[in-house]
MARLUM-812775 format. One record per atom (N, C-alpha, C): x, y, z; chain; atom name; residue number from 1; residue in one letter. Coordinates in Angstrom, 3 decimals. Layout:
REM residues N
X  Y  Z  A  CA  NUM  A $
...
END
This chain:
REM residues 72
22.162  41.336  9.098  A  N  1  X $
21.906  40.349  8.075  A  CA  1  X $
22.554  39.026  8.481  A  C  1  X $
21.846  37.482  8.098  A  N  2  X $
22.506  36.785  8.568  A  CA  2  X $
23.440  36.645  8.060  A  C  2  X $
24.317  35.412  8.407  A  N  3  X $
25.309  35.050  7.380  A  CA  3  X $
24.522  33.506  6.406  A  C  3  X $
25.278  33.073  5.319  A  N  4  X $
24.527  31.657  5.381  A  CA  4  X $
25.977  30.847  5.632  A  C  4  X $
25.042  29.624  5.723  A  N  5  X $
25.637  28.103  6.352  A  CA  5  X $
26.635  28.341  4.780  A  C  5  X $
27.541  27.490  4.834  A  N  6  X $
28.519  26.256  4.213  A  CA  6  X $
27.840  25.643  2.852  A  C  6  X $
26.822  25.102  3.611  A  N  7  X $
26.068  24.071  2.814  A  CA  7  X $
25.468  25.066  2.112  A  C  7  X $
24.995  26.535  2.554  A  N  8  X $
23.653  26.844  1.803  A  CA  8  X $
24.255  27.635  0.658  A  C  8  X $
25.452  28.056  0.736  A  N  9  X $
26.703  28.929  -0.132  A  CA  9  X $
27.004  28.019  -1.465  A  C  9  X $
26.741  26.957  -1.061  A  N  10  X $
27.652  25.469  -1.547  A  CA  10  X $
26.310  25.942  -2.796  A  C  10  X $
25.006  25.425  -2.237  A  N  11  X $
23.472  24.961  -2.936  A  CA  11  X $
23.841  26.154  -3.948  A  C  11  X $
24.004  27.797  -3.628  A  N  12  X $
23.984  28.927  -4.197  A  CA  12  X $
25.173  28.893  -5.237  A  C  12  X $
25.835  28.131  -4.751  A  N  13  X $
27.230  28.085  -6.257  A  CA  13  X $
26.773  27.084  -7.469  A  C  13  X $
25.987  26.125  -6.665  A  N  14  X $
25.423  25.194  -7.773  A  CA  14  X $
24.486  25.469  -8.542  A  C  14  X $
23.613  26.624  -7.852  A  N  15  X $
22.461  26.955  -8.466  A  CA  15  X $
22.970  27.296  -9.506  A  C  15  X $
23.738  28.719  -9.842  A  N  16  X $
24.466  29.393  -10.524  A  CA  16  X $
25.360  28.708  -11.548  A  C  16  X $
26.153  27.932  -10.957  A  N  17  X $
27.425  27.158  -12.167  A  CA  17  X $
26.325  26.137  -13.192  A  C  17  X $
24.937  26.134  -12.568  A  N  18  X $
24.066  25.300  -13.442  A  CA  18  X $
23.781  26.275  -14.634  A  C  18  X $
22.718  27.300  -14.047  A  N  19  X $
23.032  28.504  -15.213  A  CA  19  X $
23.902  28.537  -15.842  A  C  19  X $
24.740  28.976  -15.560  A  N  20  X $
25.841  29.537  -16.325  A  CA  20  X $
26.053  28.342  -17.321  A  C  20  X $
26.305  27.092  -17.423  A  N  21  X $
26.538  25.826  -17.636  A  CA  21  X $
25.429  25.680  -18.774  A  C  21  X $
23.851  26.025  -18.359  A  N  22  X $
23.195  26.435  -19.782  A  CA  22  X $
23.124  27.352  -20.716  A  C  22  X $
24.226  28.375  -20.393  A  N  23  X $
23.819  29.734  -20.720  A  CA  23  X $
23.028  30.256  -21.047  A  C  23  X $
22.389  30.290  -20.160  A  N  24  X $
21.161  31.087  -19.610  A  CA  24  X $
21.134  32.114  -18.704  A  C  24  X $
19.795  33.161  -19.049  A  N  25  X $
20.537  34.467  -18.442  A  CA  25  X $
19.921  34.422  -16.875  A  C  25  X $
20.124  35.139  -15.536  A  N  26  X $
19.615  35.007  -14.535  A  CA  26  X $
17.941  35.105  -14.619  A  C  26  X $
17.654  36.697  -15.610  A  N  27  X $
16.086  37.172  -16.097  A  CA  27  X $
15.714  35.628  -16.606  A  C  27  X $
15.747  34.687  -17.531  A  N  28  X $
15.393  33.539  -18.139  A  CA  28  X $
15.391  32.660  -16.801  A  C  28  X $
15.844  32.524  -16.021  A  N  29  X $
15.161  31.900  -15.002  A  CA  29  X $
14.414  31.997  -14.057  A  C  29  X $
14.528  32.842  -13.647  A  N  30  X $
13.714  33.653  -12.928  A  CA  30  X $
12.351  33.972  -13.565  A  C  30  X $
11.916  34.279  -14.601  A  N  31  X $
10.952  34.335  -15.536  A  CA  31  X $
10.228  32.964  -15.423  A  C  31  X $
11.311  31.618  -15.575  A  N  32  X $
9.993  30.175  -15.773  A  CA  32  X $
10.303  29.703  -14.063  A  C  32  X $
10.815  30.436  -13.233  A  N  33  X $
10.633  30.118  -11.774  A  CA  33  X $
9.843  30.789  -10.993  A  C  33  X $
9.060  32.103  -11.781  A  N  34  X $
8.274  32.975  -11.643  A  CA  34  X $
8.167  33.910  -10.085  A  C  34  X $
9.949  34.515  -10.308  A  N  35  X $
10.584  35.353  -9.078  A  CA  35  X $
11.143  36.308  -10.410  A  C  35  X $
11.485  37.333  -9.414  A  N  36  X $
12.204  38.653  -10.080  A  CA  36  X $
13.636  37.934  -10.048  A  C  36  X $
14.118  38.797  -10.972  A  N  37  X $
16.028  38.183  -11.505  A  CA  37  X $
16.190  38.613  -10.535  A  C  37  X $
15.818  39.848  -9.385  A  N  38  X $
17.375  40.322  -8.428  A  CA  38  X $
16.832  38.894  -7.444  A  C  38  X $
15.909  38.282  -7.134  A  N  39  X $
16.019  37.203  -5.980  A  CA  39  X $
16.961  36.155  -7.093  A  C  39  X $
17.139  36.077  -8.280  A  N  40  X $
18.130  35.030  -8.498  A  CA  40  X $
19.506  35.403  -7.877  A  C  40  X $
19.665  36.905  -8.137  A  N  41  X $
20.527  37.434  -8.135  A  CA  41  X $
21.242  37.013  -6.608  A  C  41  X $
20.696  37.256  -5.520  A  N  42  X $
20.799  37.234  -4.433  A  CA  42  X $
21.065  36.041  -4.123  A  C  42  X $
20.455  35.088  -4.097  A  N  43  X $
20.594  33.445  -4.201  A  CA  43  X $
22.111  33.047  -4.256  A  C  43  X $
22.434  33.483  -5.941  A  N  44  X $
23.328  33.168  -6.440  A  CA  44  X $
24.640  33.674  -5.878  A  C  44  X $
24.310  34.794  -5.362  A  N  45  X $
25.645  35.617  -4.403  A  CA  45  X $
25.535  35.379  -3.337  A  C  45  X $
24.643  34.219  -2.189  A  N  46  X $
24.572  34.161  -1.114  A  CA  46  X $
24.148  35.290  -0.299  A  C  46  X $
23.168  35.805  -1.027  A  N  47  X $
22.524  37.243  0.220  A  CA  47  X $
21.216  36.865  0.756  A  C  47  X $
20.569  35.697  0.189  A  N  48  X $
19.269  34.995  0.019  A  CA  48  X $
18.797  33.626  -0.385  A  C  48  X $
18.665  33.009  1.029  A  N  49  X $
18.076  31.554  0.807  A  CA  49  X $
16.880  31.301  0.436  A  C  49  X $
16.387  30.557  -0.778  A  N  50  X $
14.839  30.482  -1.120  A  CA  50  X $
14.225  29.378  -0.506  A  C  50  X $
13.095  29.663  -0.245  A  N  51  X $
12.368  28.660  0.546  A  CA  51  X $
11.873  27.588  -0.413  A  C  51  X $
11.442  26.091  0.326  A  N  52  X $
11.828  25.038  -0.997  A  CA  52  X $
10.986  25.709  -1.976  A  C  52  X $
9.570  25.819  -1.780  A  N  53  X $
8.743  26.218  -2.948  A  CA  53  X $
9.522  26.505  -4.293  A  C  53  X $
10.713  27.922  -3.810  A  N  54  X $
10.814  28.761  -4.798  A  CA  54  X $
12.252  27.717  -5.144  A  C  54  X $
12.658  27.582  -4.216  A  N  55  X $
14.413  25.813  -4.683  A  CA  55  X $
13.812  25.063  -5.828  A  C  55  X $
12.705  24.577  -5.558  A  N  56  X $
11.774  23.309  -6.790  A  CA  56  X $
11.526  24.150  -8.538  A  C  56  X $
11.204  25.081  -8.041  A  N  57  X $
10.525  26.189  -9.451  A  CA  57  X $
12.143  26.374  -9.747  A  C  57  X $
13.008  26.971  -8.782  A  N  58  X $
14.664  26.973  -9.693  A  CA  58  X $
15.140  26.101  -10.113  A  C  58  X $
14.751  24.775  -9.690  A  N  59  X $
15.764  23.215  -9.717  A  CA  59  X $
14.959  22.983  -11.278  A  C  59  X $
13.278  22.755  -11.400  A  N  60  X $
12.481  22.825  -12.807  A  CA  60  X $
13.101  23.702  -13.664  A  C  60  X $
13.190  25.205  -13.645  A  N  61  X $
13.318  25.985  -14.109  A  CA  61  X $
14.775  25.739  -14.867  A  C  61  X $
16.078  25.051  -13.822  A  N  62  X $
17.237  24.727  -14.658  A  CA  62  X $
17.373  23.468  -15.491  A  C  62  X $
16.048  22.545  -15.474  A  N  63  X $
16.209  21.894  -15.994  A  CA  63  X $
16.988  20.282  -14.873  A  C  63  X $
16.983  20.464  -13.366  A  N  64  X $
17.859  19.956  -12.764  A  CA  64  X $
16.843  19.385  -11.519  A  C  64  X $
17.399  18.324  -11.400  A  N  65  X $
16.860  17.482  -9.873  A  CA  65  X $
17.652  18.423  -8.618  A  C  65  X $
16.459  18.467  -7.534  A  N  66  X $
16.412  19.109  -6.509  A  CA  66  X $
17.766  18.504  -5.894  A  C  66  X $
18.309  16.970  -5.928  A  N  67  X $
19.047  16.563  -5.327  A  CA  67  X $
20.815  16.422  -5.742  A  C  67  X $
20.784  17.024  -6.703  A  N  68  X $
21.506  16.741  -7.697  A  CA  68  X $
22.223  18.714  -7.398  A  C  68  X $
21.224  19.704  -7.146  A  N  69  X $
21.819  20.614  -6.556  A  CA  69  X $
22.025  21.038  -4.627  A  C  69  X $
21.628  19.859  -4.206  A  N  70  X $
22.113  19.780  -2.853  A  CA  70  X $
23.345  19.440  -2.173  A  C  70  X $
23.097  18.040  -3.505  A  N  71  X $
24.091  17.144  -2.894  A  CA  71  X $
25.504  17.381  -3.650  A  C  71  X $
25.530  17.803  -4.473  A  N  72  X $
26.710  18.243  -5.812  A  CA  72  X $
26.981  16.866  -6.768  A  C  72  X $
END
């Protein structure tokens, strides 16, 4: 398995502290990003980088600019 980058750990903490930050459940996003909760799941724990497609539908889905979870 790979490992991920720095940066991509970084994107995966932001994804998450955004959630959490709406309290909102992983299933509720994953649902209007239209992926199964365990790929949030994975994301969010760094086991799985999403390709942009599915980054844009999470960044919509939180309510959040694509750049705004890149850049912190």
């Amino acid at each position: 398995m790979k490992t991920m980058s720095t940066s991509a750990k970084q994107v995966a903490k932001r994804i998450k502290n955004r959630r959490t930050t709406l309290g909102v459940s992983q299933l509720a996003v994953a649902d209007a990003a239209g992926v199964d909760r365990k790929t949030i799941n994975r994301i969010e724990n760094g086991h799985f980088s999403p390709n942009l497609d599915t980054f844009f539908r999470i960044c919509t889905a939180l309510d959040v600019e694509p750049e705004t979870i890149i850049s912190g």
